[in-house]
N, C-alpha and C positions, 0 to 999 in steps of 0.2 A: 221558170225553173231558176233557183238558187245555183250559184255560179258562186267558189275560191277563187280568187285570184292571189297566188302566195310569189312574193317579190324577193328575186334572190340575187344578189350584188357581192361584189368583192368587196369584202370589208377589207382590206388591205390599201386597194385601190381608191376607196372614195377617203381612207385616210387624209393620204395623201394632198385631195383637191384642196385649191385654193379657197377662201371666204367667198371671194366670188363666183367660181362655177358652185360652191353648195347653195350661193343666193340661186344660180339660174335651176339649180336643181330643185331646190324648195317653191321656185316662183313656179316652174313648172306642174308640178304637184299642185301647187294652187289653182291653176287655171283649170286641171280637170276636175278639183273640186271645184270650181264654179259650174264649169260643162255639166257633171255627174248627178252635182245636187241639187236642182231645181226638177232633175226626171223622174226623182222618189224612187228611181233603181237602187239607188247605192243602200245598201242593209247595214254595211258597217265596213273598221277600216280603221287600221292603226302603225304604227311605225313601229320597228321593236328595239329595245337596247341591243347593245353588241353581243354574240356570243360569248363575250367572255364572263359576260353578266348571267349564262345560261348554266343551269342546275337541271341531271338529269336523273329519272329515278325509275331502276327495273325492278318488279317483283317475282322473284324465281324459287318457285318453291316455300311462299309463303315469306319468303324475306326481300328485303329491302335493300337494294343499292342506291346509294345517293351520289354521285359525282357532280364536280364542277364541269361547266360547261356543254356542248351541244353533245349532240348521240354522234355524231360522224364528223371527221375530218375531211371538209370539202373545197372545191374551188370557189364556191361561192354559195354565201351563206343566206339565209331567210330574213330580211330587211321588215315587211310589213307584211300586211294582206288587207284584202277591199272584197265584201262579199256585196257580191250585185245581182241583182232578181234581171234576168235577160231572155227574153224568147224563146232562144234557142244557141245552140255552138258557134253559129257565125255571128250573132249580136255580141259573143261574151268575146269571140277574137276581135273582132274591130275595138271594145273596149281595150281589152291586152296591150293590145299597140299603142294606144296613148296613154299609157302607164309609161312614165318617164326611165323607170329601170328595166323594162323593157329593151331599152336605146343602149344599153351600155348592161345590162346581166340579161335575166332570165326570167319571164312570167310564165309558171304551170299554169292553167287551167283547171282546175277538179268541180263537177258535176257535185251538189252538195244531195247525199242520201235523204229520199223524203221518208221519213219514218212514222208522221203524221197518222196511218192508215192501222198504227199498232196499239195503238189506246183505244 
């Protein structure tokens, strides 16, 4: 089964770090890609610019809102995500936890819908 893994961190806080904890940060993140991608689990996987770089767009009633920035004002904001093909819920937790933003924010889980069975 297809496995989210959506990465949520305080952008405020990783502001803040030094060049070297975002080296230990990025080293870290390296070492699970090395773990991750030799198991052909990992489907995909990216980092994201900051919210403020984020554009959000509702259609109500046939019109268009466009705004700057994310849909919600949060404590901590959506950093990357890594979609990984895992057996089942407890393969996709043990993953979670060596997700380095894990350690310091918040990894959701979400089951990816198979829709496969509609065409």
């Amino acid at each position: 089964m297809k496995y989210l893994f959506l990465i949520y961190e305080d952008e405020a806080a990783m502001a803040t770090k030094s060049e070297q904890e975002m080296g230990a940060i990025f080293g870290a993140y390296g070492a699970l890609e090395g773990e991750l991608g030799p198991t052909g689990k990992r489907l995909g996987g990216e980092a994201l610019q900051p919210t403020a770089t984020a554009t959000s767009v509702r259609v109500r009633n046939g019109e268009a809102s466009i705004t700057d920035g994310p849909f919600a004002e949060t404590k901590e904001q959506l950093g990357g995500f890594y979609l990984i093909e895992c057996e089942n819920l407890d393969e996709a937790i043990q993953w979670a936890q060596k997700i380095p933003g894990s350690h310091d924010g918040t990894v959701e889980i979400r089951p990816v819908l198979d829709l496969s069975n509609l065409t």
